[in-house]
mmCIF file of the N, C-alpha and C atoms, coordinates in Angstrom:
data_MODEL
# 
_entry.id   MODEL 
# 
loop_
_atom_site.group_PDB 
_atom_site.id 
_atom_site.type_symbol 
_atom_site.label_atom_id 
_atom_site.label_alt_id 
_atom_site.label_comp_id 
_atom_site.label_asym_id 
_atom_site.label_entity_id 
_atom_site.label_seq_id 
_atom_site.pdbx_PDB_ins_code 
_atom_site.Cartn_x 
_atom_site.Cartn_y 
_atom_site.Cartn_z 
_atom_site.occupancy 
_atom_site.B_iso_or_equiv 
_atom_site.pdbx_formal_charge 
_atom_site.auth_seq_id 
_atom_site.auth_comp_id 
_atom_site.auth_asym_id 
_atom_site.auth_atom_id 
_atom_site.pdbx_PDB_model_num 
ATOM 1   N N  . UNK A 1 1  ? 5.916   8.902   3.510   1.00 0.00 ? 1  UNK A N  1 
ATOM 2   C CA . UNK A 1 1  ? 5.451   9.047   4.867   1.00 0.00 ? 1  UNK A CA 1 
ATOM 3   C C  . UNK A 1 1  ? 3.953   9.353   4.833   1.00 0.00 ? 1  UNK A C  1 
ATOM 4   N N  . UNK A 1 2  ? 3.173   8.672   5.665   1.00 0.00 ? 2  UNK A N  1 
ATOM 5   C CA . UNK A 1 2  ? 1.326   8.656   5.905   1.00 0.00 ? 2  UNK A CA 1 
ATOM 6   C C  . UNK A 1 2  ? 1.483   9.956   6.412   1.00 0.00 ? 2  UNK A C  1 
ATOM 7   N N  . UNK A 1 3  ? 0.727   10.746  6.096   1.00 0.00 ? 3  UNK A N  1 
ATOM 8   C CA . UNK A 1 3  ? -0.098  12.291  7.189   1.00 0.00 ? 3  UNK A CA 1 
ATOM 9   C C  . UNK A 1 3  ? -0.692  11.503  8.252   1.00 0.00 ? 3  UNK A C  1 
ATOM 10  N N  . UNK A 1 4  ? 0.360   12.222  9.444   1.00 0.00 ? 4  UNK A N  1 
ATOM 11  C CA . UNK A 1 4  ? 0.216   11.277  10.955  1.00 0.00 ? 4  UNK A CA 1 
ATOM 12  C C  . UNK A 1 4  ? -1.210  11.717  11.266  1.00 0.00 ? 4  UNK A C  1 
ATOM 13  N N  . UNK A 1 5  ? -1.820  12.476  10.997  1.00 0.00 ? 5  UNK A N  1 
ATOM 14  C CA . UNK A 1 5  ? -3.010  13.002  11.333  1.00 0.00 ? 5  UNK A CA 1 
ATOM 15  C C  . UNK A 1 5  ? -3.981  12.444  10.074  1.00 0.00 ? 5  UNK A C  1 
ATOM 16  N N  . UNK A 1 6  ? -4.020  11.500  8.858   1.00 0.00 ? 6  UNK A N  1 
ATOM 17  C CA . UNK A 1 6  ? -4.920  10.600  8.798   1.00 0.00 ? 6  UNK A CA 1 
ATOM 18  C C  . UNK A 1 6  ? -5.660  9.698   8.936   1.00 0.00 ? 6  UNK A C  1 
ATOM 19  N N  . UNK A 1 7  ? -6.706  9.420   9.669   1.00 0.00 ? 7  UNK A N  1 
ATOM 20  C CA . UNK A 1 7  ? -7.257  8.071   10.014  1.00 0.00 ? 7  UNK A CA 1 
ATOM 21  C C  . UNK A 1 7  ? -7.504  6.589   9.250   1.00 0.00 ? 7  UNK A C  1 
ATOM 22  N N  . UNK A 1 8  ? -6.742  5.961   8.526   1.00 0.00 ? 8  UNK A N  1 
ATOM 23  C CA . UNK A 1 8  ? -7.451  4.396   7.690   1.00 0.00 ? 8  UNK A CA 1 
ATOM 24  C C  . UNK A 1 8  ? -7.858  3.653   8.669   1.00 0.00 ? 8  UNK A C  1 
ATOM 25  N N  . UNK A 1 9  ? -9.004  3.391   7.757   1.00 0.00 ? 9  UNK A N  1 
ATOM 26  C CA . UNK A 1 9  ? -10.356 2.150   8.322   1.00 0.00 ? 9  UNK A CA 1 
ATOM 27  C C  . UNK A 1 9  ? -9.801  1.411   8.443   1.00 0.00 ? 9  UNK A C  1 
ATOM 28  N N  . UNK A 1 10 ? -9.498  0.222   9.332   1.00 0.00 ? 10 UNK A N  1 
ATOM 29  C CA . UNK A 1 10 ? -8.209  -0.766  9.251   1.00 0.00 ? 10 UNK A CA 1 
ATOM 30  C C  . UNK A 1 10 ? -6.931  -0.326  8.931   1.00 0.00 ? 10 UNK A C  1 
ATOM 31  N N  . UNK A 1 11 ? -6.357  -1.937  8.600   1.00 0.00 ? 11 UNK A N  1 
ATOM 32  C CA . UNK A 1 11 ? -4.542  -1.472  8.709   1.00 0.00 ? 11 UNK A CA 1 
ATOM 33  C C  . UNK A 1 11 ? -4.588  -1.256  7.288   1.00 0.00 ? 11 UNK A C  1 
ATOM 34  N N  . UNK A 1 12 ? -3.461  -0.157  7.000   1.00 0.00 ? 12 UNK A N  1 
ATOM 35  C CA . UNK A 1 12 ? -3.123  0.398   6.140   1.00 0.00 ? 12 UNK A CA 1 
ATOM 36  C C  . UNK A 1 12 ? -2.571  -0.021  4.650   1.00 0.00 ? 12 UNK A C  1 
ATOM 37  N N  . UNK A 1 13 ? -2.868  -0.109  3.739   1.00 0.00 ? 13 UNK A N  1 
ATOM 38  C CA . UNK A 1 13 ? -2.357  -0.757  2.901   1.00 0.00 ? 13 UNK A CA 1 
ATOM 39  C C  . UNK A 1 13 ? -1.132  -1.618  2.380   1.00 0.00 ? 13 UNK A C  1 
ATOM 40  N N  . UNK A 1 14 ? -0.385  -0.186  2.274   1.00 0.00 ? 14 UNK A N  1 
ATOM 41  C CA . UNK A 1 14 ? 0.993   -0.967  2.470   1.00 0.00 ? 14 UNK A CA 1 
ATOM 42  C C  . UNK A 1 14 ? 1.670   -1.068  3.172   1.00 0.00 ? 14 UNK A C  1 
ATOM 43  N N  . UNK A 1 15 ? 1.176   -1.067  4.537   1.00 0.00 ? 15 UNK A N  1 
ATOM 44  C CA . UNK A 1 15 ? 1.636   -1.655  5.632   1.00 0.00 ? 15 UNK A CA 1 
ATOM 45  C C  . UNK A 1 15 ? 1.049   -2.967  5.354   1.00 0.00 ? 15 UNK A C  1 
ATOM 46  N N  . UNK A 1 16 ? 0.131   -3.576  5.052   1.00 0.00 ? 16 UNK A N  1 
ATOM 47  C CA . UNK A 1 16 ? -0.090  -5.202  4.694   1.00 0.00 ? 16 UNK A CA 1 
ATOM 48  C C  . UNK A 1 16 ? 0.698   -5.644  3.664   1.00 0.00 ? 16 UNK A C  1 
ATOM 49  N N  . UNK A 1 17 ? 0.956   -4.634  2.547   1.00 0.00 ? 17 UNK A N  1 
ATOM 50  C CA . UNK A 1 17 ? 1.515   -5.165  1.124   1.00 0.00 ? 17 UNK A CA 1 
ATOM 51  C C  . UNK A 1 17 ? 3.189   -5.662  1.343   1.00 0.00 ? 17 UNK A C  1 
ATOM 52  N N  . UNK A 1 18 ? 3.438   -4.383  2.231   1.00 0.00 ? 18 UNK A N  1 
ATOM 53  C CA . UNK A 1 18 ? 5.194   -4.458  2.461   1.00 0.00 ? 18 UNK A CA 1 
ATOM 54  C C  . UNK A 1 18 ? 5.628   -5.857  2.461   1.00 0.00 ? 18 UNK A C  1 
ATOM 55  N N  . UNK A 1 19 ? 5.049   -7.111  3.515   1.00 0.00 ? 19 UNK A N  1 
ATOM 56  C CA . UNK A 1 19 ? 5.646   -8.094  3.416   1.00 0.00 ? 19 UNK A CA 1 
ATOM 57  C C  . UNK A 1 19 ? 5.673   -8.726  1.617   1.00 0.00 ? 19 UNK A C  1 
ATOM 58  N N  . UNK A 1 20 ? 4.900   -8.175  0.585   1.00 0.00 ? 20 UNK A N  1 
ATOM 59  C CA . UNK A 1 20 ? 5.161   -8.893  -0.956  1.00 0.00 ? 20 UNK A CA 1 
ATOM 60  C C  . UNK A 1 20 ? 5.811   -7.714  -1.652  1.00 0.00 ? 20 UNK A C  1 
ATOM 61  N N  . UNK A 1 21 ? 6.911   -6.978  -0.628  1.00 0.00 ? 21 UNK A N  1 
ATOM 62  C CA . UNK A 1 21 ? 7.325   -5.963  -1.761  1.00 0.00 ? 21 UNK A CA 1 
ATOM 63  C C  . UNK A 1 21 ? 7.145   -4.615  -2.169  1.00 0.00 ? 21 UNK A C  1 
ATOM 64  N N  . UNK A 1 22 ? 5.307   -4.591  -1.919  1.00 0.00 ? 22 UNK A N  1 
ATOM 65  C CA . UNK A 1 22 ? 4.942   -3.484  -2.194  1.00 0.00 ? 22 UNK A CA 1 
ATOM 66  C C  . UNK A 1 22 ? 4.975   -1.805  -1.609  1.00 0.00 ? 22 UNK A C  1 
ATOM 67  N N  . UNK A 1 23 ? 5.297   -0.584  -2.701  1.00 0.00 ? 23 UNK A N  1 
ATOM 68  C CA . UNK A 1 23 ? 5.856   0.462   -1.641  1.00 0.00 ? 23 UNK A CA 1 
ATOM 69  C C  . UNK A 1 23 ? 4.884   1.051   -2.184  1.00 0.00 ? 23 UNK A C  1 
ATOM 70  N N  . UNK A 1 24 ? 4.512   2.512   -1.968  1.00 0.00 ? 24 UNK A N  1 
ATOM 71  C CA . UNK A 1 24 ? 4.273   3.700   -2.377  1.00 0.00 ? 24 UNK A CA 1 
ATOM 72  C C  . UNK A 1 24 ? 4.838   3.910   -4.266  1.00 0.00 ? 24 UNK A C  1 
ATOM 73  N N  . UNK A 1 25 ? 6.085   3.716   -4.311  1.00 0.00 ? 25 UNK A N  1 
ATOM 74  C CA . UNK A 1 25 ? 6.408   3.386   -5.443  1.00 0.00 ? 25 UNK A CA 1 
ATOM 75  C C  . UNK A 1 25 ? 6.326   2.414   -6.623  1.00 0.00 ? 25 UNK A C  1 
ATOM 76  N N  . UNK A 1 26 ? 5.922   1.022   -6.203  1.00 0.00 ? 26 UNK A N  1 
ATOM 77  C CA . UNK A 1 26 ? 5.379   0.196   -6.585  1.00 0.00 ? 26 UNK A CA 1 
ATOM 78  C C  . UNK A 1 26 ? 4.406   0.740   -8.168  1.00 0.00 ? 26 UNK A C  1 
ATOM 79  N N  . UNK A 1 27 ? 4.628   -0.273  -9.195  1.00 0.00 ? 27 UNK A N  1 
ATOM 80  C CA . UNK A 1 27 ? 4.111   0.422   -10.430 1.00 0.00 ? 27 UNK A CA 1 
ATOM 81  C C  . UNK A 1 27 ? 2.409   -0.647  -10.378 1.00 0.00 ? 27 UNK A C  1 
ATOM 82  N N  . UNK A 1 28 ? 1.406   -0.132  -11.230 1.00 0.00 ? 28 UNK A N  1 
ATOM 83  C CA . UNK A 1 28 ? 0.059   -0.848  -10.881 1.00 0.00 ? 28 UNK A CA 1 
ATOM 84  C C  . UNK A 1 28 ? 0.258   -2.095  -11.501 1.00 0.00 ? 28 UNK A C  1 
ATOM 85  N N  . UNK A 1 29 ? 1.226   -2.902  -12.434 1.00 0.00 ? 29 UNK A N  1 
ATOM 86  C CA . UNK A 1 29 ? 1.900   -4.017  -12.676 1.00 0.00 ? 29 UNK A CA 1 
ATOM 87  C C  . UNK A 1 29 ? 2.276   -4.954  -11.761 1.00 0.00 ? 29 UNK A C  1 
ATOM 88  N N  . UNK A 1 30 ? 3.242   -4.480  -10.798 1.00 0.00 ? 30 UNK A N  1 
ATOM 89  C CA . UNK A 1 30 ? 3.521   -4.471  -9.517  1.00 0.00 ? 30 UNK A CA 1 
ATOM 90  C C  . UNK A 1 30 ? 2.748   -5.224  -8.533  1.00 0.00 ? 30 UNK A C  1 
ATOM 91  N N  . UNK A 1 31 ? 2.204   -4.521  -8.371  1.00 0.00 ? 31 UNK A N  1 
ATOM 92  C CA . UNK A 1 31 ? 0.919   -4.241  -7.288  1.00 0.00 ? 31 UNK A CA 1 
ATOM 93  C C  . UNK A 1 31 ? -0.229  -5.130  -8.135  1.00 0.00 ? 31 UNK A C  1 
ATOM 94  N N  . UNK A 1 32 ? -0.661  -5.552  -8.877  1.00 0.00 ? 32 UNK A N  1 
ATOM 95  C CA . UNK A 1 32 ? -1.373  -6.965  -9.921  1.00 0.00 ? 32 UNK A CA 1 
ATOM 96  C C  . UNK A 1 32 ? -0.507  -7.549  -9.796  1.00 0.00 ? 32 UNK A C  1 
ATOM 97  N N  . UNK A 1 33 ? 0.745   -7.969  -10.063 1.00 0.00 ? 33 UNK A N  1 
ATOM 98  C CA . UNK A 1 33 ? 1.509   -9.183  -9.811  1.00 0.00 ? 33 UNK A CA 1 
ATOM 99  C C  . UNK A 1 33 ? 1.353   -9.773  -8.623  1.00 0.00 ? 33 UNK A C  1 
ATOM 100 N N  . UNK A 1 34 ? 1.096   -8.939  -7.333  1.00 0.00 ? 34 UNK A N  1 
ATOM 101 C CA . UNK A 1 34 ? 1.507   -8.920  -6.395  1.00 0.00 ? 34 UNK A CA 1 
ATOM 102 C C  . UNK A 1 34 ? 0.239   -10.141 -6.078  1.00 0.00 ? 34 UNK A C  1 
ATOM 103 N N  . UNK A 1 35 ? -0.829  -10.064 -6.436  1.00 0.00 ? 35 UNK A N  1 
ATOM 104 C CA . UNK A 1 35 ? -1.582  -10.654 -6.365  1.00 0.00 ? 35 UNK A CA 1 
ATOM 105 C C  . UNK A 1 35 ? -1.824  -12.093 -6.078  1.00 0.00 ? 35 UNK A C  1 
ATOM 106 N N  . UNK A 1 36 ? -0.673  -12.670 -6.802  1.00 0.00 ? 36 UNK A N  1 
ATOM 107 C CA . UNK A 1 36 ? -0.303  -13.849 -7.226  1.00 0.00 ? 36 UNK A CA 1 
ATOM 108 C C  . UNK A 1 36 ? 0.213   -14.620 -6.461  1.00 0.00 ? 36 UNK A C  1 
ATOM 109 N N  . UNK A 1 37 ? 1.656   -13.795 -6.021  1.00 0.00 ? 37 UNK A N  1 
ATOM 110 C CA . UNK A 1 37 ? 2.161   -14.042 -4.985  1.00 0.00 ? 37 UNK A CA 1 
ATOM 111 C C  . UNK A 1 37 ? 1.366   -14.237 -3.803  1.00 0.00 ? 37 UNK A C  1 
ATOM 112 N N  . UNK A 1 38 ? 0.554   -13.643 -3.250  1.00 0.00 ? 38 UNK A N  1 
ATOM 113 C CA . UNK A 1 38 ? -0.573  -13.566 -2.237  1.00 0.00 ? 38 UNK A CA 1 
ATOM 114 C C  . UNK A 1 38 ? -1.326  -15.144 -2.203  1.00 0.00 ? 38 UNK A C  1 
ATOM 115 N N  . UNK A 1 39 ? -1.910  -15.140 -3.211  1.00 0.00 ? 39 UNK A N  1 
ATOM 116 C CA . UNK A 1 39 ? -3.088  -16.237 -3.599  1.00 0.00 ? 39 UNK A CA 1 
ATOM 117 C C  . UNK A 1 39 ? -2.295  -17.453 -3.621  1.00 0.00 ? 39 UNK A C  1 
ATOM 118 N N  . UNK A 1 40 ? -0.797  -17.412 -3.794  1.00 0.00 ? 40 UNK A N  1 
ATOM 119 C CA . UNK A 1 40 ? -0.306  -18.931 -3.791  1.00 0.00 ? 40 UNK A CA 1 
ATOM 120 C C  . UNK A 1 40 ? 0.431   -19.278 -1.912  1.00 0.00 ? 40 UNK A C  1 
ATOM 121 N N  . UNK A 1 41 ? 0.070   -18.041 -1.398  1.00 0.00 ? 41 UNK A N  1 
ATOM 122 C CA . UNK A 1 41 ? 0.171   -18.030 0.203   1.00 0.00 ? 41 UNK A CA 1 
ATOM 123 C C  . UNK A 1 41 ? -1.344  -18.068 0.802   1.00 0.00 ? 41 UNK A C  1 
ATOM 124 N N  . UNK A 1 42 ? -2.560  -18.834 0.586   1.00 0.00 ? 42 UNK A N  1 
ATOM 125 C CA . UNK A 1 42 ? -3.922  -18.287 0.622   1.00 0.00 ? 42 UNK A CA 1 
ATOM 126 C C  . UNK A 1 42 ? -3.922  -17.345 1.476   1.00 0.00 ? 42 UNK A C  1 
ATOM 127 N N  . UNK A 1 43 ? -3.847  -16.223 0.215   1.00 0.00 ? 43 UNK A N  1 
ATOM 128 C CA . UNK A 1 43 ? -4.531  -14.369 0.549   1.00 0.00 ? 43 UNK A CA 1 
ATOM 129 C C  . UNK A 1 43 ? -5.294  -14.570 2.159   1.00 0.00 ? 43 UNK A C  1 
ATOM 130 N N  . UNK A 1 44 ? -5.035  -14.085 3.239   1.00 0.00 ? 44 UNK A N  1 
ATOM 131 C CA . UNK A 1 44 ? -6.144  -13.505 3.986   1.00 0.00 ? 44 UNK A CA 1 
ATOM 132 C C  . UNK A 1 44 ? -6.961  -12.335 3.683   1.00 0.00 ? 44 UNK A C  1 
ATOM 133 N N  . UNK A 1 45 ? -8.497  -12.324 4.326   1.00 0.00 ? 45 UNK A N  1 
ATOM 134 C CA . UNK A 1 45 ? -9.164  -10.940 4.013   1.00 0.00 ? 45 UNK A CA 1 
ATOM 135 C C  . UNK A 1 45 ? -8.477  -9.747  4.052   1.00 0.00 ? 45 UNK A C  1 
ATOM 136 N N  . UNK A 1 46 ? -7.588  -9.719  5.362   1.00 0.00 ? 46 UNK A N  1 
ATOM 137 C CA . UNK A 1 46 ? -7.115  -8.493  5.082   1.00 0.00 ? 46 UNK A CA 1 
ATOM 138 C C  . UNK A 1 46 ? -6.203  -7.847  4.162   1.00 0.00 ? 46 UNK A C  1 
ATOM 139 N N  . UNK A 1 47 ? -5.223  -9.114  3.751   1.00 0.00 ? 47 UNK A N  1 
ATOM 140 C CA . UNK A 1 47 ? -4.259  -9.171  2.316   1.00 0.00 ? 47 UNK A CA 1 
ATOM 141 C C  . UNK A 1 47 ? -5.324  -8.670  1.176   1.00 0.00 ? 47 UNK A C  1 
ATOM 142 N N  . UNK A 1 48 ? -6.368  -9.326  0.938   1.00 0.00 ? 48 UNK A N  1 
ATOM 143 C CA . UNK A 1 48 ? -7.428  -9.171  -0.344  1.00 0.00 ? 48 UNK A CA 1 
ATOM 144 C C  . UNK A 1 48 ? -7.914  -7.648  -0.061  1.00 0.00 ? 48 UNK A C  1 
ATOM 145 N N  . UNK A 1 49 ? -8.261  -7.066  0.613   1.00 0.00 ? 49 UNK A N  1 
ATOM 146 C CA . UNK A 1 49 ? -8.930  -5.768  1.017   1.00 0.00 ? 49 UNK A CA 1 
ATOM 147 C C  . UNK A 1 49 ? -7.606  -4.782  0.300   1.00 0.00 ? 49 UNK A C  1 
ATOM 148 N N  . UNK A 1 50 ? -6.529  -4.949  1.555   1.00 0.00 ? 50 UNK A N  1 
ATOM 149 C CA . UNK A 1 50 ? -5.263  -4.217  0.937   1.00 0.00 ? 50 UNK A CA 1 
ATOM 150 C C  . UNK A 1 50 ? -4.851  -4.191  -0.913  1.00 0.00 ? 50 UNK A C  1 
ATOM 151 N N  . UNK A 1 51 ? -5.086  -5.115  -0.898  1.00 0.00 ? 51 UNK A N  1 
ATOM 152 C CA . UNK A 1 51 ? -4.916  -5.295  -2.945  1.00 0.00 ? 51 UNK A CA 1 
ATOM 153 C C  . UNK A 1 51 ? -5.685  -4.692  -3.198  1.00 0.00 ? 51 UNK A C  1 
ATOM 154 N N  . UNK A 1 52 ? -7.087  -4.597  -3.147  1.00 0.00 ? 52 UNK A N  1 
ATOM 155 C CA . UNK A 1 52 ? -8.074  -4.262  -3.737  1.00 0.00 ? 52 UNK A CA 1 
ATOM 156 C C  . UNK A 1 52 ? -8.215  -2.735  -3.587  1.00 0.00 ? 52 UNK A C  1 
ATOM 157 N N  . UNK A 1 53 ? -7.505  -2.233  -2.751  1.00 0.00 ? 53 UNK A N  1 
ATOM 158 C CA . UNK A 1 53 ? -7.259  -0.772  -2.236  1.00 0.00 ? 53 UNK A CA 1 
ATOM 159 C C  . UNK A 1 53 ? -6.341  -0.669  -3.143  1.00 0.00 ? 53 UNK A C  1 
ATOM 160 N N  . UNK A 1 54 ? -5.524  -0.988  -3.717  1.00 0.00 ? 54 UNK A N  1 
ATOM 161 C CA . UNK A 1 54 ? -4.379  -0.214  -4.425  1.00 0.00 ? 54 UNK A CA 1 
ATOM 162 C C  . UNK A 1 54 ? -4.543  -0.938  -5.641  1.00 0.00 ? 54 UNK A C  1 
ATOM 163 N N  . UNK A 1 55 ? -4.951  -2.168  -6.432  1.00 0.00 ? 55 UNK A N  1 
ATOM 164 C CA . UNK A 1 55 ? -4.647  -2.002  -7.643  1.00 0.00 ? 55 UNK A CA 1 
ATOM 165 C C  . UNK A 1 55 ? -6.024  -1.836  -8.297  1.00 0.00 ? 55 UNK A C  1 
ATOM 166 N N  . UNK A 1 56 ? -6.559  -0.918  -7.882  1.00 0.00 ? 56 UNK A N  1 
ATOM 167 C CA . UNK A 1 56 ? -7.946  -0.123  -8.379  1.00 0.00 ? 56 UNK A CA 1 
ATOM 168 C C  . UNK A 1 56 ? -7.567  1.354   -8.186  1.00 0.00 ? 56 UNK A C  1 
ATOM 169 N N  . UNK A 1 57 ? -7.122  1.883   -9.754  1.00 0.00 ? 57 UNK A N  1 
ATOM 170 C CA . UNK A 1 57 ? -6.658  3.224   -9.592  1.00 0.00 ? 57 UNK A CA 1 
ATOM 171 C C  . UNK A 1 57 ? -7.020  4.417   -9.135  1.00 0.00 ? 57 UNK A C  1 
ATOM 172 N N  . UNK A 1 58 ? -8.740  4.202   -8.860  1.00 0.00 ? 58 UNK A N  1 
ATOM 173 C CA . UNK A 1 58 ? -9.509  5.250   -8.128  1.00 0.00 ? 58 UNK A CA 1 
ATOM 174 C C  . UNK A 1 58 ? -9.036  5.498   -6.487  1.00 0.00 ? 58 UNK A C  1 
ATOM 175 N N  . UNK A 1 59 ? -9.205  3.929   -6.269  1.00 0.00 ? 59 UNK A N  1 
ATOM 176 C CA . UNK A 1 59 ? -8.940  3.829   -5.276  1.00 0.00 ? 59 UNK A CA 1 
ATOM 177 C C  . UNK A 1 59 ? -7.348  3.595   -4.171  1.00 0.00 ? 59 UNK A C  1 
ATOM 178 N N  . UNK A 1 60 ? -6.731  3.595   -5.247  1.00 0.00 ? 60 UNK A N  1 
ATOM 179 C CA . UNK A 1 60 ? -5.358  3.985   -4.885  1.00 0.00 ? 60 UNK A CA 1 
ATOM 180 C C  . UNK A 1 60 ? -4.423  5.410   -4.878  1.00 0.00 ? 60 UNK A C  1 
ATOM 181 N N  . UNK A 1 61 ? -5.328  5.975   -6.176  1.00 0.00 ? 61 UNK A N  1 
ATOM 182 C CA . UNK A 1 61 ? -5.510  7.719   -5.571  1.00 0.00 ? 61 UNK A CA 1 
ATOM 183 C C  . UNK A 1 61 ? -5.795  8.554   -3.983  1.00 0.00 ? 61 UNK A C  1 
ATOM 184 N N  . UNK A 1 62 ? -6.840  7.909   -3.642  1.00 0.00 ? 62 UNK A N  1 
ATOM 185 C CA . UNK A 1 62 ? -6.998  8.066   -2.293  1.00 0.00 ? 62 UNK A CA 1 
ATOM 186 C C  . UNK A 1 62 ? -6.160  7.738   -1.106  1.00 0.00 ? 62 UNK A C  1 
ATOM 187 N N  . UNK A 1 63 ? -5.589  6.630   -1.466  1.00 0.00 ? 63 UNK A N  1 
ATOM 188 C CA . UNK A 1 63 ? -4.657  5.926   -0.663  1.00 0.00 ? 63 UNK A CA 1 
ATOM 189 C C  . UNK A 1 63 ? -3.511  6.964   -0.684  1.00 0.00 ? 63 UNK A C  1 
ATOM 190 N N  . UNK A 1 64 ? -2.733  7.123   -1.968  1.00 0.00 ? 64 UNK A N  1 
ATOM 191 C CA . UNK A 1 64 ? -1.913  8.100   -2.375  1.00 0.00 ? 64 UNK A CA 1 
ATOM 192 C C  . UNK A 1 64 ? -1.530  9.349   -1.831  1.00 0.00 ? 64 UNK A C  1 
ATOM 193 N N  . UNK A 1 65 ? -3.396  9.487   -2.137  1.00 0.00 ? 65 UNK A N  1 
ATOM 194 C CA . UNK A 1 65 ? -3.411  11.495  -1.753  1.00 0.00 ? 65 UNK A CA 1 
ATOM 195 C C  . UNK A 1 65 ? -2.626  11.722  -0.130  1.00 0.00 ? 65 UNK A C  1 
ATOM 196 N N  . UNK A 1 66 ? -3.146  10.592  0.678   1.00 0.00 ? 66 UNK A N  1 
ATOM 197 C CA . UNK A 1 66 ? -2.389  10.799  2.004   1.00 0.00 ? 66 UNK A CA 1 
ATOM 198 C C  . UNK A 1 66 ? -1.102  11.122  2.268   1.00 0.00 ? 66 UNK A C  1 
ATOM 199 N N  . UNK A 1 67 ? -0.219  10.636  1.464   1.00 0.00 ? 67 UNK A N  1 
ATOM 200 C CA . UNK A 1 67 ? 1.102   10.395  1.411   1.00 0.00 ? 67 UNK A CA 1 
ATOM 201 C C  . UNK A 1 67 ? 2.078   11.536  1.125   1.00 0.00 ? 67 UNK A C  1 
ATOM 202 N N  . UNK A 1 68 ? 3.083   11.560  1.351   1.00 0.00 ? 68 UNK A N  1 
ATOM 203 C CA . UNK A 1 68 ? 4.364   12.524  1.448   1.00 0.00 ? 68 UNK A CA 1 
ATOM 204 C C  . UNK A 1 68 ? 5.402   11.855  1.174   1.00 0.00 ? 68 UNK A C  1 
ATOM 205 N N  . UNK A 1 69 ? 6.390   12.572  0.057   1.00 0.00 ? 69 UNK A N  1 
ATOM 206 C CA . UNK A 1 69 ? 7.983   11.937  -0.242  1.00 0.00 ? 69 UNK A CA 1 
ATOM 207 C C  . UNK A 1 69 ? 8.596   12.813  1.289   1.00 0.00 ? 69 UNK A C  1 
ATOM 208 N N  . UNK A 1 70 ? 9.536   12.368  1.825   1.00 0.00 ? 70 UNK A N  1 
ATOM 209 C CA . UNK A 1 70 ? 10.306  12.819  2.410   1.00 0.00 ? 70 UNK A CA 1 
ATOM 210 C C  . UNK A 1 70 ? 11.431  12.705  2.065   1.00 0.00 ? 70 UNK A C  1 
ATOM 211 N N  . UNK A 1 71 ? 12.814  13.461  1.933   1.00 0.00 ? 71 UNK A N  1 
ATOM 212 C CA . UNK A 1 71 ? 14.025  13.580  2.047   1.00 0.00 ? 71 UNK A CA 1 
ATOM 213 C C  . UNK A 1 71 ? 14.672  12.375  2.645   1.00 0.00 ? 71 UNK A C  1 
ATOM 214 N N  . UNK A 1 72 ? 14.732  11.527  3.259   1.00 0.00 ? 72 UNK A N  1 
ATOM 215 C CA . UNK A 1 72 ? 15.346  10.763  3.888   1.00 0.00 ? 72 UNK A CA 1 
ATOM 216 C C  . UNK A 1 72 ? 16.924  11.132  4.480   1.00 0.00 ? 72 UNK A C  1 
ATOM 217 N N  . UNK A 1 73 ? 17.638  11.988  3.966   1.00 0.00 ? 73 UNK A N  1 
ATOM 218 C CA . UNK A 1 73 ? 18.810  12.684  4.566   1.00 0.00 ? 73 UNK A CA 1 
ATOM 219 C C  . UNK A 1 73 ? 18.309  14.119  5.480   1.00 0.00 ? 73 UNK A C  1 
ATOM 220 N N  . UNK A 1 74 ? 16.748  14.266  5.387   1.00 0.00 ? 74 UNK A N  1 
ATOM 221 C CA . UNK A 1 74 ? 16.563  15.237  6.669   1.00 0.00 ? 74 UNK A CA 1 
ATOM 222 C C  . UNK A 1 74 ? 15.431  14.441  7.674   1.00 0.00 ? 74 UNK A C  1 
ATOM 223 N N  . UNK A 1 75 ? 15.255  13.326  7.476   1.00 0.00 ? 75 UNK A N  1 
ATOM 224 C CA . UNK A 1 75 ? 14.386  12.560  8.413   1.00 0.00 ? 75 UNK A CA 1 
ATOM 225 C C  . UNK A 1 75 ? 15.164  12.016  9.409   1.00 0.00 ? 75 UNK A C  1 
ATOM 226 N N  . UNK A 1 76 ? 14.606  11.994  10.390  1.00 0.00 ? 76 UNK A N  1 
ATOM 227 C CA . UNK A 1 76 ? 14.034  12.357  11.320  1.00 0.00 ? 76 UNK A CA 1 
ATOM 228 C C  . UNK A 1 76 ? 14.537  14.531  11.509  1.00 0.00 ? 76 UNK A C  1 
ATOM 229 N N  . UNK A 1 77 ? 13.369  15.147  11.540  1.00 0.00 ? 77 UNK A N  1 
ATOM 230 C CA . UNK A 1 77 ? 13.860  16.114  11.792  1.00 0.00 ? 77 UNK A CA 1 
ATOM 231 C C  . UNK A 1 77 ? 14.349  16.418  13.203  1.00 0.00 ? 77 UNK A C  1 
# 
């Protein structure tokens, strides 16, 4: 779950990635494969931005830091 109270510059990563698969969990293998898949659909900018946000480990830290596991058997509280 995103910290509802973070702002991303544009749409959110893996909210673009989700349609190739990609989660929060996703391994950086993954997420480079994913690439592929993309480029043989010609990638839009915003597809290419989203990749480039997550399979750059600096920069997928950041992405990360936002994030929260939730329980899923107490969600919705």
């Amino acid at each position: 779950m995103r910290d509802p109270l973070f702002k991303w510059d544009g749409p959110f990563p893996y909210d673009v990635l989700a349609k190739v698969g990609i989660t929060p969990n996703s391994t950086m293998q993954q997420i480079n494969d994913a690439g592929f898949d993309l480029m043989s659909k010609e990638m839009r900018l915003e597809e290419r931005t989203a990749w480039d946000e997550l399979r750059l480990v600096k920069r997928r830290l950041v992405v990360d830091f936002f994030l929260y596991q939730m329980d899923e058997a107490e969600w919705p509280p």
